[in-house]
C-alpha positions as CSV (number, residue, x, y, z in Angstrom):
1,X,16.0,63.9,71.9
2,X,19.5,64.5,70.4
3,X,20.2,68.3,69.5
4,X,23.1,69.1,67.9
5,X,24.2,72.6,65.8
6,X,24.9,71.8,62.2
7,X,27.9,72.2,60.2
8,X,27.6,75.8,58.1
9,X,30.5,76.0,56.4
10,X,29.8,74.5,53.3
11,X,25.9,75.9,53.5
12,X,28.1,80.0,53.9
13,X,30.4,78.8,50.9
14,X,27.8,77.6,48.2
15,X,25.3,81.1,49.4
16,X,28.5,83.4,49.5
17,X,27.4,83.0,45.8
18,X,23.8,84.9,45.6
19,X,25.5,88.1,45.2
20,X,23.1,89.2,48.2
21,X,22.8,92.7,47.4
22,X,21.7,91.7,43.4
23,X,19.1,88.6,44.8
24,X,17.6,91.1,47.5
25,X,16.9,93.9,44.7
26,X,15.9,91.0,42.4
27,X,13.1,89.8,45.0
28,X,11.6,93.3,45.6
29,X,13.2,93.1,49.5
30,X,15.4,95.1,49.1
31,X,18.2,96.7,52.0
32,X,16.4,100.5,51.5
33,X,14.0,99.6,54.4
34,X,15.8,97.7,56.3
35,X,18.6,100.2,56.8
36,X,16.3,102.8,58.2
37,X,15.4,100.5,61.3
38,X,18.0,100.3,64.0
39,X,20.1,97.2,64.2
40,X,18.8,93.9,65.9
41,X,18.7,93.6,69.6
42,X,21.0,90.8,69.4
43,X,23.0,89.0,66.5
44,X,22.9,85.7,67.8
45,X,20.0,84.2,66.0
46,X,18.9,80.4,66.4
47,X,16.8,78.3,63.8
48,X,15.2,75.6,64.4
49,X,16.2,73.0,62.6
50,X,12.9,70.0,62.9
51,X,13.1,66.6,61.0
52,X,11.0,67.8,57.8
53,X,11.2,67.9,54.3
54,X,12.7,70.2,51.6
55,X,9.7,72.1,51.5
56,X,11.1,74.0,54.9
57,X,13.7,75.3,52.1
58,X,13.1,79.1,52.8
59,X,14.5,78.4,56.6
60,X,17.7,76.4,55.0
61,X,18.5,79.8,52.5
62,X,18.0,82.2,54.9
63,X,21.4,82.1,56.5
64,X,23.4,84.8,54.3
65,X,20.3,86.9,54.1
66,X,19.9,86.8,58.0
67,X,23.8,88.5,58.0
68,X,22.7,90.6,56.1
69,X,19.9,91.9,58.5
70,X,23.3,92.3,61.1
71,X,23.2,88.7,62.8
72,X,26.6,87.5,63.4
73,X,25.9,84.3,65.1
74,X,23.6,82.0,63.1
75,X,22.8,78.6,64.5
76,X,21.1,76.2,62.8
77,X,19.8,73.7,65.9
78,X,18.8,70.4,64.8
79,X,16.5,68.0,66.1
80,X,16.4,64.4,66.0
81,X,13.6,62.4,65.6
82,X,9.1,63.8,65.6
83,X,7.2,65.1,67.9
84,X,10.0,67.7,70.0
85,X,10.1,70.7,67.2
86,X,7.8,72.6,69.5
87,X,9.5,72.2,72.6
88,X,12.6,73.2,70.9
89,X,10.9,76.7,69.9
90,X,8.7,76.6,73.1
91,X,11.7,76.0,75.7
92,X,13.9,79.4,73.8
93,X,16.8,77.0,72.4
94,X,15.7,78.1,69.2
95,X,14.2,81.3,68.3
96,X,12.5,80.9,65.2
97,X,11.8,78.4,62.6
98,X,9.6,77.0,60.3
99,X,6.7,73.7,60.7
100,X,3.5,72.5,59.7
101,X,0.5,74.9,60.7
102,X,-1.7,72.5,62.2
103,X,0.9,71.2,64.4
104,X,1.6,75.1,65.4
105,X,-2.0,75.3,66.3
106,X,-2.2,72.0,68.4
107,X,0.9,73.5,69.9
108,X,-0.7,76.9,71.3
109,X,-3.7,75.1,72.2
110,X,-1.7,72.9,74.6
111,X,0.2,76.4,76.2
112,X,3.5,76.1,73.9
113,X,5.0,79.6,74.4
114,X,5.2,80.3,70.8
115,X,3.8,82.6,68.6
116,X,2.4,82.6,64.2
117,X,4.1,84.9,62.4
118,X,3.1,84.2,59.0
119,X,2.5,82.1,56.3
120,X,5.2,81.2,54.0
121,X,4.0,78.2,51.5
122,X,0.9,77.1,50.3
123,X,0.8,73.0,49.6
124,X,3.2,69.9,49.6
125,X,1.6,67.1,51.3
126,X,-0.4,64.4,48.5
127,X,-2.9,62.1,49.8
128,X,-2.1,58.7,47.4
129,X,-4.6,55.9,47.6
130,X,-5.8,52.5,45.4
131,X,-8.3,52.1,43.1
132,X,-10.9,51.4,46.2
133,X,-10.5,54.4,47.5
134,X,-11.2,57.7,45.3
135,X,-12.3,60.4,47.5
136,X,-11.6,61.7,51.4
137,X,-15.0,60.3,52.6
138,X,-14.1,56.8,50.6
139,X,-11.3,56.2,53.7
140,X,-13.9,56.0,55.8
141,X,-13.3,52.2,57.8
142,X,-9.7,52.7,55.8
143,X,-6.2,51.9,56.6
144,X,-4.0,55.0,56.2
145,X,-0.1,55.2,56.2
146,X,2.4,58.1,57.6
147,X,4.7,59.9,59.8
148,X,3.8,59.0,63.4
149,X,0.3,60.3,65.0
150,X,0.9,63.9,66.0
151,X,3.5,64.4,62.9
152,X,2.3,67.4,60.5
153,X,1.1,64.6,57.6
154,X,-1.4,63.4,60.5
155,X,-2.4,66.5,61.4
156,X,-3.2,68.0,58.3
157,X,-4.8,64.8,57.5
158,X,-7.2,65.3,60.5
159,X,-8.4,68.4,59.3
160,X,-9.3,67.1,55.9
161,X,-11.0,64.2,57.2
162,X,-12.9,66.5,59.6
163,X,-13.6,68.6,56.6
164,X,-15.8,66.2,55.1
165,X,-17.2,65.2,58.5
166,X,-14.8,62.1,59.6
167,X,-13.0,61.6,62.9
168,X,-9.6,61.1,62.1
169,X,-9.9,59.0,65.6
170,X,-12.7,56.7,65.2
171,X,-13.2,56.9,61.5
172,X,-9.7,56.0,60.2
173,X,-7.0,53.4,61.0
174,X,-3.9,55.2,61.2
175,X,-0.3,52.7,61.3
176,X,2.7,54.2,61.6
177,X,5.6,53.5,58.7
178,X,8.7,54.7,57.2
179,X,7.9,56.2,53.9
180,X,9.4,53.0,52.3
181,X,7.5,50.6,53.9
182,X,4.3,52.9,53.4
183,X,5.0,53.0,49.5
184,X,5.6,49.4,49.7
185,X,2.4,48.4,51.6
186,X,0.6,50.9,49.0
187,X,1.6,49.2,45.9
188,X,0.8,45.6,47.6
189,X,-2.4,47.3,48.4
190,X,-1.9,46.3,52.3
191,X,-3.1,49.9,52.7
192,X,-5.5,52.2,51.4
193,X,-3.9,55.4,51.6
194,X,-0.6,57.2,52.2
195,X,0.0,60.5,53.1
196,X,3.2,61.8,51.4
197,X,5.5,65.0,51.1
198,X,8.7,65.9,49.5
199,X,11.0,64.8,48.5
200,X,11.3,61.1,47.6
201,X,8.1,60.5,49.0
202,X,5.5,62.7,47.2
203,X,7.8,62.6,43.7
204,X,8.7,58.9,44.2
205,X,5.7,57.4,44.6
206,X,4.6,59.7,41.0
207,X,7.3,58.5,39.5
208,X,6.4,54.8,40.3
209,X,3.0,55.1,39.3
210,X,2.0,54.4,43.0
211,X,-1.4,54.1,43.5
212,X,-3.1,57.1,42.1
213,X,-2.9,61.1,43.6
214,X,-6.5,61.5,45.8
215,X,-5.7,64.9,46.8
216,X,-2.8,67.6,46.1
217,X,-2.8,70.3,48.1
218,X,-0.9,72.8,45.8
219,X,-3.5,72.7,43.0
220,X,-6.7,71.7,44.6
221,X,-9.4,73.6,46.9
222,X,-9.5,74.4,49.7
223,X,-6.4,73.4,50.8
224,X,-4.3,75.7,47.9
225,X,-6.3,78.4,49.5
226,X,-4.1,77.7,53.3
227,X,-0.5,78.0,54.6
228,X,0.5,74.4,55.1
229,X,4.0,75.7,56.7
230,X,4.6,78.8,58.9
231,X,7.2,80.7,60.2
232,X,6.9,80.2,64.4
233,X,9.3,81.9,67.2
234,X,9.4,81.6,70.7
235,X,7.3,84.0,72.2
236,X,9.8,85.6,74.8
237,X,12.4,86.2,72.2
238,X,9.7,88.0,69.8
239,X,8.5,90.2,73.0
240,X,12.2,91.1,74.2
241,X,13.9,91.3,70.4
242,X,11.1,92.9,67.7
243,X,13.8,94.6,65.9
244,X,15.6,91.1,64.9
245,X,12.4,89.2,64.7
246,X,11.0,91.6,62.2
247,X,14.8,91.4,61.0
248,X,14.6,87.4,61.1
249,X,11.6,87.6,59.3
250,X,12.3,89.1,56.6
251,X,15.6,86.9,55.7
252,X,12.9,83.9,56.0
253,X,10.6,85.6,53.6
254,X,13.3,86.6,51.3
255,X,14.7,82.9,51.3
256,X,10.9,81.8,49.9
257,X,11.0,84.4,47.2
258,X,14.5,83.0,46.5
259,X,12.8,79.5,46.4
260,X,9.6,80.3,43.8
261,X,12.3,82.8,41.6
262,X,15.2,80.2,41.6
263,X,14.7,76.9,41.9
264,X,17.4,75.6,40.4
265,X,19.7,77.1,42.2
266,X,17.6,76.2,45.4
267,X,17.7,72.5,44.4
268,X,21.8,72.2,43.9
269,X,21.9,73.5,47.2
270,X,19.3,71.1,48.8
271,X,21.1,68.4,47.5
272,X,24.7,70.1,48.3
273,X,23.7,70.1,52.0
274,X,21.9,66.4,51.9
275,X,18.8,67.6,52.5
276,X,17.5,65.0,49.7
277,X,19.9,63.1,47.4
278,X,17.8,63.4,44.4
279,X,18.4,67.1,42.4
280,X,15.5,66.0,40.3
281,X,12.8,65.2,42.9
282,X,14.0,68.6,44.9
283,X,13.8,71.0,41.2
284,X,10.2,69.7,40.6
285,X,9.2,70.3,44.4
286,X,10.3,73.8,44.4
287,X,8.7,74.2,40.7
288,X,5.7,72.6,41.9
289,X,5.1,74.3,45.9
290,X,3.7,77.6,45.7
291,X,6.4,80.1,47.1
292,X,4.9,83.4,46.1
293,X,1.6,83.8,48.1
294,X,2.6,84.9,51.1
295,X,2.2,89.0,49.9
296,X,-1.5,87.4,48.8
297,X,-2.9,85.0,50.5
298,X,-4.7,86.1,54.3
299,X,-2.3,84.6,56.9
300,X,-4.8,84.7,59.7
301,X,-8.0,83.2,57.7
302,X,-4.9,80.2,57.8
303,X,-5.8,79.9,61.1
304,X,-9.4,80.3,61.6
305,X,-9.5,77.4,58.9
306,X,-7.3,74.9,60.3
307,X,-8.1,75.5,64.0
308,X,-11.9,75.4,62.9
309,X,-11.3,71.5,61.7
310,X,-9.4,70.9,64.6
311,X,-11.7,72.1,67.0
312,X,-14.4,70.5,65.3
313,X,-13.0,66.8,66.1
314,X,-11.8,67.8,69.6
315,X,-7.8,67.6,68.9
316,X,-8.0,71.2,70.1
317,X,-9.8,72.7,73.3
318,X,-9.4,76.6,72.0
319,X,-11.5,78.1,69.5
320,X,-9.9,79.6,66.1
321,X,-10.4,83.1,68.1
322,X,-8.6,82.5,71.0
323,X,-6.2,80.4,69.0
324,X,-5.6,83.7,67.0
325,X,-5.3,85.9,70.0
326,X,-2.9,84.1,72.1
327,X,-0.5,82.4,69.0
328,X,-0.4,84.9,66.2
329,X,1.2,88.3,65.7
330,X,1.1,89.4,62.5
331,X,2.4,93.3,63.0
332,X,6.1,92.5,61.9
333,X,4.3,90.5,58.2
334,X,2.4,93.9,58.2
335,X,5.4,96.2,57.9
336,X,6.5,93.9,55.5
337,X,4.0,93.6,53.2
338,X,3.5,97.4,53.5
339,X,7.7,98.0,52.8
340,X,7.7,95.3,49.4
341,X,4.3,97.8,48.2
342,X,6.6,100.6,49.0
């Protein structure tokens, strides 16, 4: 795998523009609580950086807000190519970042030394499919397009499958394809399904009139009930630093409010930094992904949920319990929570 740090000067430039001190009063964060806790233990702050999609948005805006919280240094560490996000948190070269909850959880089953420390988005993957198939148990026998086996798309996936009462394993054909080809092979009907996210992918294949939308798991139960994304850090640096992780925290919280409360502004930078060349496709996923549930919504009933499905099909070995003891910590979201009532 190929890490690199990413270039930030363009990214400080186009934020230098939020007018910090207005957006963090605006988003009911603001520096009052903060500024009665001491300073971070360090001000070098890493973030992981993972191949995704724009929905990881909140971990892209959170630089100027994280020098706000005192960090000096902020890295943005990049990963190329699936499947090495959690080694990258896991092995300390980054600290914190954001990724797909059921991959988190496969990841603490499996001993990754890294910890859940809360939910930040509800939603963004859509399950597409042809007319034959109209329903999750209709894939049963089915061939299903995505992200390679092991990516988030397949193991969120899973969990729906096993929430009906399919093995992802026996019950499904799974090939792996570029979202191209997969949107490709969906409109030739070559496939039966596709699993897609933004931001081509999920507003594309809308916008093509691709098939037909089987599931969308911002609007429909249970999965608008879950975190589909959580904010992760490596477990030594949360133990040894709480100050900046609570510190850390907060910017990433602060960068979803920024998200659900300005989208526009969220999408010109998206496409400013080449996350997505399509300003359109990025406004309606920001519009569209639900930002503003992370004050609501119960972070660790997240987990119970997904690990639940997971342990039901034997992709994990733990149970949701010990899942929850040894991956989450939820004290820093706590004081947060508690400071935005305040």
């Amino acid at each position: 795998m190929r890490i690199e740090l990413t270039e930030r000067w363009s990214r400080r430039e186009f934020l230098a523009g939020l007018s910090l001190a207005g957006t963090a009063g605006l988003l009911g964060l603001g520096p009052r609580p903060g500024a009665a806790e001491p300073p971070p233990e360090t001000t070098t702050i890493r973030l992981g950086q993972g191949k995704g999609t724009i929905c990881l948005a909140p971990n892209f805006m959170a630089e100027e807000f994280l020098r706000a919280e005192g960090f000096t240094d902020i890295q943005y560490i990049k990963l190329e190519g699936w499947g090495g996000y959690a080694k990258l948190l896991a092995s300390g070269e980054a600290h914190i970042g954001m990724g797909a909850t059921t991959n988190r959880i496969m990841g603490i089953d499996t001993g990754k030394a890294v910890v859940l420390l809360a939910g930040v988005h509800v939603g963004c993957y859509e399950l597409f499919g042809t007319d034959a198939v109209r329903t999750i148990r209709d894939l049963k026998g089915k061939t299903i397009a995505g992200a390679p086996l092991g990516s988030g798309a397949y193991t969120f996936l899973a969990s729906m499958l096993a929430y009906v009462g399919l093995d992802p394993r026996k019950d499904i054909n799974w090939v792996e394809h570029p979202p191209d080809e997969s949107m490709r092979l969906l409109s030739e009907r070559k496939i039966d399904a596709f699993m897609g996210y933004p931001p081509e992918i999920a507003q594309e294949v809308r916008a093509k009139k691709i098939g037909h939308v089987m599931v969308n798991t911002m609007m429909e139960r249970p999965w608008s009930q879950y975190f589909c994304c959580v904010v992760i850090g490596n477990r030594e640096f949360v133990r040894k630093h709480p100050v900046a992780t609570k510190r850390a925290l907060r910017a990433m919280l602060k960068g979803a409010d920024l998200c659900a409360r300005e989208p526009e502004r969220v999408a010109r930078f998206l496409v400013e930094q080449g996350y997505t060349q399509h300003y359109d496709y990025a406004l309606q996923a920001m519009k569209e992904i639900p930002y503003d549930k992370w004050r609501e919504y119960d972070h660790e009933d997240t987990v119970r949920f997904f690990a639940l499905r997971l342990h039901e099909i034997g992709m994990i070995k733990s149970t949701p319990q010990k899942i929850i003891k040894q991956g989450t910590d939820w004290r820093f979201l706590n004081e947060l929570k508690k400071e935005w009532k305040g």
